[in-house]
C-alpha positions as semicolon CSV with decimal commas, in nm:
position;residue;x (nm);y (nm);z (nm)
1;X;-9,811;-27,170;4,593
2;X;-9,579;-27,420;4,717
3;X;-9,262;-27,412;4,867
4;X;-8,996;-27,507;4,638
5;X;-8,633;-27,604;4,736
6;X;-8,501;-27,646;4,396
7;X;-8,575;-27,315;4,328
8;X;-8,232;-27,074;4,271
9;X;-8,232;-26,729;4,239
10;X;-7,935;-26,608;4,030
11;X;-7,871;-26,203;4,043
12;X;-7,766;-26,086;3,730
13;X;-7,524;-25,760;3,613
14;X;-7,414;-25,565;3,331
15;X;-7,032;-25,437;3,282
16;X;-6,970;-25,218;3,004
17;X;-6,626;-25,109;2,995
18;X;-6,557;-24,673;2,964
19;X;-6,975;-24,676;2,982
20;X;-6,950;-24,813;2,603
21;X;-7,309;-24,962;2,592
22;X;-7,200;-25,140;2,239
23;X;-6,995;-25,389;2,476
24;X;-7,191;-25,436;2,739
25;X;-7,148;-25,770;2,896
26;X;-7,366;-26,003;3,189
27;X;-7,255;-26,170;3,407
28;X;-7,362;-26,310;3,808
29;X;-7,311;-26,214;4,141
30;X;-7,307;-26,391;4,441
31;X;-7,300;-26,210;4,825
32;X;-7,180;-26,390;5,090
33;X;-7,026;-26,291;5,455
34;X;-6,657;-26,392;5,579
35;X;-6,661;-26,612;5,896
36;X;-6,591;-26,299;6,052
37;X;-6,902;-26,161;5,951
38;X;-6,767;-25,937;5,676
39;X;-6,955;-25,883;5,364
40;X;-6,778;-26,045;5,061
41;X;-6,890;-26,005;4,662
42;X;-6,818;-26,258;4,427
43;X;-6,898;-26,188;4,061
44;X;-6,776;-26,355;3,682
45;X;-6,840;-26,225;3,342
46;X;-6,796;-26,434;3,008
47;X;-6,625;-26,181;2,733
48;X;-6,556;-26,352;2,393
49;X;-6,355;-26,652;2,435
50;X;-6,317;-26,622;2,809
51;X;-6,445;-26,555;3,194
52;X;-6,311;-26,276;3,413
53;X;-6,387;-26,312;3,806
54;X;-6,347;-26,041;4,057
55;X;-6,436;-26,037;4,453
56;X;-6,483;-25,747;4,659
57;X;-6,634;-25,628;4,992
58;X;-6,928;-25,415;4,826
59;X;-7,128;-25,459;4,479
60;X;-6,995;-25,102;4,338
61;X;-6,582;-25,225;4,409
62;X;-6,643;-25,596;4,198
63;X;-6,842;-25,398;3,915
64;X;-6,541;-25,119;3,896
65;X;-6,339;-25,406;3,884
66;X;-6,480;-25,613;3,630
67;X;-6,512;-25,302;3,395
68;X;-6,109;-25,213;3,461
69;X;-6,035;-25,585;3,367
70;X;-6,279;-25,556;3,069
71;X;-6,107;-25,298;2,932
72;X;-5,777;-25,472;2,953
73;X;-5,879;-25,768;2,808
74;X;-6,046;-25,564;2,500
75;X;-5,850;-25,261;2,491
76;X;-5,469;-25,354;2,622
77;X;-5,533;-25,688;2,440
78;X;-5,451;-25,851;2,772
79;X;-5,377;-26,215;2,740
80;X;-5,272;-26,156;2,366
81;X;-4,913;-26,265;2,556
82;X;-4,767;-26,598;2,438
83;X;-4,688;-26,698;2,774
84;X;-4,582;-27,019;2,915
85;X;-4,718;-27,309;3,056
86;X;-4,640;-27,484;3,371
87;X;-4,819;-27,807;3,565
88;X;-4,907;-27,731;3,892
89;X;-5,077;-28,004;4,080
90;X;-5,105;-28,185;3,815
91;X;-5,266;-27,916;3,600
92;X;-5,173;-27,731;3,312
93;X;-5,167;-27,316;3,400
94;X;-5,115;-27,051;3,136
95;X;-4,904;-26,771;3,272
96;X;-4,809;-26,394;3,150
């Protein structure tokens, strides 16, 4: 077999929100270490109409996260807000 160095290995995980496998939802992860040497977890899920990122030390504290936000964003209809927009560096941000 040959060496490849195009090859990329994506790890994959499942959030489901209050352990409610009907909305169960994949997304990727991605460890890295701080230039201190500290472990750092980077993950993003697509739900619906949108992407939710979190970033943690260890797997378990991103996936807790991600299912907490999940929950907002389905349950608390989170981002149902009207908001307001604002440029910032020349780029237009939503806030609530």
């Amino acid at each position: 077999m040959k060496n490849s160095k195009n090859l990329e290995i994506t790890e994959l995980i499942l959030v489901n929100p209050k352990n409610d496998w009907s909305r169960t939802f994949t997304g990727t992860i991605v460890r890295k270490n701080t230039d201190d040497g500290q472990p750092f977890v980077f993950a993003k899920v697509i739900i619906n109409e949108g992407k939710i990122w979190s970033s943690a030390d260890c797997e378990k504290n991103v996936i807790n996260n991600l299912d907490e936000i999940c929950t907002l964003k389905l349950d608390c209809e989170l981002h149902k807000d009207e908001g307001i927009t604002t440029i910032i560096a020349d780029k237009q941000f939503f806030l609530n």
